[in-house]
C-alpha positions, 0 to 999 in steps of 0.5 A, spaced: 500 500 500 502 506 499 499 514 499 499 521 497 496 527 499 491 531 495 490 539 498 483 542 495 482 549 495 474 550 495 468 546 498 466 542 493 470 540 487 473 534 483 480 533 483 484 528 478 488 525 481 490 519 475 497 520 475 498 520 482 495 514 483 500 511 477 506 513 481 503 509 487 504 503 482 510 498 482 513 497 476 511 490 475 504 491 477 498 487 474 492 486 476 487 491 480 489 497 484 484 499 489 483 508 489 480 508 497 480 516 500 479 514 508 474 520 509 468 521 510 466 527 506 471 525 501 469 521 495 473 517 489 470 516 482 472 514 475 470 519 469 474 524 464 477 529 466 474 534 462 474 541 466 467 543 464 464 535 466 468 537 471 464 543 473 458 540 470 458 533 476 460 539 482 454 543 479 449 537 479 452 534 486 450 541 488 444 541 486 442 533 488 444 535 496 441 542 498 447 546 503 442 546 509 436 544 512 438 537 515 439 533 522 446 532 522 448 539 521 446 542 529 453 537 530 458 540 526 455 543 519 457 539 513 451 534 513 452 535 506 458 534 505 457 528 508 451 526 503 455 528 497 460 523 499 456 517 500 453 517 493 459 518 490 463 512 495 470 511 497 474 506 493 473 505 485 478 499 483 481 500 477 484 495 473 493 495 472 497 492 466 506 493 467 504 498 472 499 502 469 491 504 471 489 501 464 484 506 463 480 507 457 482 512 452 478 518 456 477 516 464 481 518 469 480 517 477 478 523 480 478 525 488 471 528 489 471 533 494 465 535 499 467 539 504 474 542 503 478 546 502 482 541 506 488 535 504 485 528 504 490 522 503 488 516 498 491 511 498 492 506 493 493 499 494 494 493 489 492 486 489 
């Protein structure tokens, strides 16, 4: 296993992180690599990273899970954040071949911030 450290600099956003998780391979790794952030208001999907999906996926979360307006706020305030997360999930696993994701030509493994700006740790483990 090993990990790397992501900083976002808003509340909600989408971050690439592809070639991080590259460079978190073995050499000689093949089979499947598990992409895991180990936070509750964090998220990890696999899609192209093209800014404007980008901005169009942090406006449809947005949209799909209101800021305000629920139970868990009156404990620390980012219920949504929280929501946003688990629709999305923690760990994608994504396929290796000669240490490499084996992505398809647009796909990308993106880290999808709900609560930020904060650094996250994602870790990669290979299996």
């Amino acid at each position: 296993m090993t990990e790397f450290t992501v900083s976002t600099d808003s509340r909600l956003s989408v971050v690439s992180v592809t070639d991080r998780v590259a460079s978190s391979l073995p050499a000689d790794a093949s089979g499947t690599a598990t992409v895991h952030v180990d936070h509750t208001t964090a998220a990890v999907t696999v899609n192209e990273a093209e800014p404007q999906l980008l901005g169009d996926f942090e406006t449809a979360l947005s949209g799909l899970v209101s800021d305000d307006g629920w139970d868990h706020d009156t404990l620390d305030g980012n219920a949504d954040a929280h929501v946003r997360a688990m629709l999305v999930g923690p760990s994608v696993t994504v396929p290796v071949r000669g240490g490499q994701p084996d992505l398809g030509t647009w796909q990308s493994v993106l880290l999808v911030e709900c609560d930020g700006p904060r650094t996250r740790t994602v870790r990669v483990l290979t299996g």
